[in-house]
C-alpha positions in Angstrom: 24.1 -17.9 -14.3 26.1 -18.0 -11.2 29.1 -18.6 -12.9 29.2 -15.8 -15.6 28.0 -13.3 -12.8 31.6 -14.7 -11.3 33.6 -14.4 -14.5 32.2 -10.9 -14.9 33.1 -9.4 -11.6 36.7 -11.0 -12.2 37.4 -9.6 -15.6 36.6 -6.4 -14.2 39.0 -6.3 -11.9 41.8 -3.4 -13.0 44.8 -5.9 -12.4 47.1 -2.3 -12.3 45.0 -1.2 -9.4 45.8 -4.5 -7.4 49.4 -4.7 -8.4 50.4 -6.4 -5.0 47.7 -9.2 -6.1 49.2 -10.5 -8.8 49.6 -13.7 -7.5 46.4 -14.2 -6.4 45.6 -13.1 -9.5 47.4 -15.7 -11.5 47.1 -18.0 -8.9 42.8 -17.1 -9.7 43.5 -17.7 -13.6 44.0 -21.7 -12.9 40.8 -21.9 -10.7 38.8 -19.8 -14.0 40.5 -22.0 -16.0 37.8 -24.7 -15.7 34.5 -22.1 -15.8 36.2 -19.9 -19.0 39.5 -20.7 -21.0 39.3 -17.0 -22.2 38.9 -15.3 -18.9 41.9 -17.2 -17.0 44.3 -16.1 -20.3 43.4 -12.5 -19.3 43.8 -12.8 -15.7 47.5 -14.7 -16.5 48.0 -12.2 -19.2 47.3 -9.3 -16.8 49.6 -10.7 -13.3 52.4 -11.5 -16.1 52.1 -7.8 -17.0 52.2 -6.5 -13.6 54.6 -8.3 -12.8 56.9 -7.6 -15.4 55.8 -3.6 -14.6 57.0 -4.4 -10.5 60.3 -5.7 -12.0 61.0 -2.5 -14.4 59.9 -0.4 -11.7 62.2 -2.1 -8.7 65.5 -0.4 -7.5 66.9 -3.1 -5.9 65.7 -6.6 -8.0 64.5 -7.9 -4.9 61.5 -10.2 -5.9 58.2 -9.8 -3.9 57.1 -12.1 -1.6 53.6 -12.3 -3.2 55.1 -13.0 -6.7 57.9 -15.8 -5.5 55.1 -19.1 -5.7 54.9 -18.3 -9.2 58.1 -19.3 -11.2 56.2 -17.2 -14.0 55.7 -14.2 -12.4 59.3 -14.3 -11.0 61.1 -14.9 -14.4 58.4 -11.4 -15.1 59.4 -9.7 -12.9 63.6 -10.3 -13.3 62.6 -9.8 -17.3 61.5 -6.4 -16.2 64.3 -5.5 -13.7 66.8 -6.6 -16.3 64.9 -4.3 -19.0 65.6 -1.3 -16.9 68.5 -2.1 -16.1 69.2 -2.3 -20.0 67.8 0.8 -20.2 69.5 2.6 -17.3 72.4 1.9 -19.4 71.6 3.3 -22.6 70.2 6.4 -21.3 73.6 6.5 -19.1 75.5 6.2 -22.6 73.6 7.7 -25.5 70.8 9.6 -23.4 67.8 10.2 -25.4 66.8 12.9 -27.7 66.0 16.3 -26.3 65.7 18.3 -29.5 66.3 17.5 -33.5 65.9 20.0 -35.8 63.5 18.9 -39.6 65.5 17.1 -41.6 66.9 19.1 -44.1 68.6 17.4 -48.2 71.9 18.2 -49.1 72.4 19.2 -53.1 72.9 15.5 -54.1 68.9 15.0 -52.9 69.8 11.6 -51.6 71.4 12.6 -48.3 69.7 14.6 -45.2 71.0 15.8 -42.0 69.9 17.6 -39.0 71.0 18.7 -35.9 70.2 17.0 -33.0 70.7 16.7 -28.6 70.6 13.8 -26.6 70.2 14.8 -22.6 72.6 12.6 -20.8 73.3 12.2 -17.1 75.6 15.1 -17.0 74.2 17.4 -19.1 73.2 17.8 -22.9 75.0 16.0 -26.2 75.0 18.2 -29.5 75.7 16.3 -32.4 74.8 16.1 -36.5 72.8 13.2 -38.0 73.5 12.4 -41.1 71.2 10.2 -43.6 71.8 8.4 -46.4 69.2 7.8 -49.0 66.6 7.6 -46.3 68.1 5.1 -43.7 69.1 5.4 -40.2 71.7 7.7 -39.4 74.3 7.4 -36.4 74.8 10.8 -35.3 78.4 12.1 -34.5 78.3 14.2 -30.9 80.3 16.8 -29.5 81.3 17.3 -26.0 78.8 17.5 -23.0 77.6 20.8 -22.2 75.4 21.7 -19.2 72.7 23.9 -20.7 70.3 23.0 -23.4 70.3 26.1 -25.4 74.0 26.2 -25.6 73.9 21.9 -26.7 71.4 23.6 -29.6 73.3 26.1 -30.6 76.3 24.1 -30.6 74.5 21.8 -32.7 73.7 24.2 -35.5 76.8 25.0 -35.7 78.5 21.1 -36.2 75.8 21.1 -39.0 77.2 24.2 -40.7 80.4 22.4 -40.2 79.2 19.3 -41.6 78.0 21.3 -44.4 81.0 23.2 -45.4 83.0 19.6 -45.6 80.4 18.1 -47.6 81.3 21.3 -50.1 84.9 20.6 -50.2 
């Protein structure tokens, strides 16, 4: 009895809430281990998490003292420094989408376009996206503008242009 009153109060622990304990935590998953199987995976499962969540989270890579006994919760938390590193990258490249217009089909029904803007570090990316018979689409960007309303604008127009070519 003692010991599922135990297991209980350890599987309610919110592992997020205790992020600098995930050590103890994992290090609390091998003790479990030996009352239940199930409750030590989710203690592991959740300081592997946390970890990994420190790591994407960290400016500097720098590996907390309370995660550096376990080699697990290390190669975590690098996995998620490296991840938004990754990231950082991409955004820093392509940026992300800040407005797409529907898709709209060309006359030949198997090809679609829109017009679409990726914010980027320094500012706003119109471009076109073009799709083929239903499959991904690379869009085509123009120059980096600063506002967004003048990226969207912009991009209407490159898909008039795109248009017009197609009609050629």
């Amino acid at each position: 009895m003692l010991q599922g009153a135990i297991i209980a109060t350890i599987l309610n622990l919110d592992i997020r809430k205790v992020a600098l304990d995930a050590g103890a935590a994992y290090a609390l998953s091998r003790v479990v281990a030996e009352l239940d199987q199930e409750a030590s995976n989710s203690l592991a499962s959740n300081a592997r998490h946390v970890a990994a969540q420190l790591g994407f989270e960290s400016v500097d890579g720098e590996v907390p003292a309370v995660l550096r006994a376990e080699p697990d919760l290390v190669f975590e938390f690098q996995y998620g420094f490296h991840q938004a590193e990754f990231m950082r990258g991409v955004l820093e490249q392509e940026g992300y989408v800040s407005w797409q217009s529907p898709w709209e089909s060309y006359w030949d029904v198997t090809t679609e376009f829109r017009a679409v803007v990726n914010r980027v570090s320094d500012g706003y990316r119109p471009g076109v996206e073009v799709s083929i018979m239903g499959g991904d689409g690379e869009p085509e960007f123009g120059a980096t503008v600063n506002s967004r309303a003048i990226a969207i604008e912009e991009a209407k127009q490159m898909v008039m242009t795109w248009r017009l070519k197609q009609d050629v």
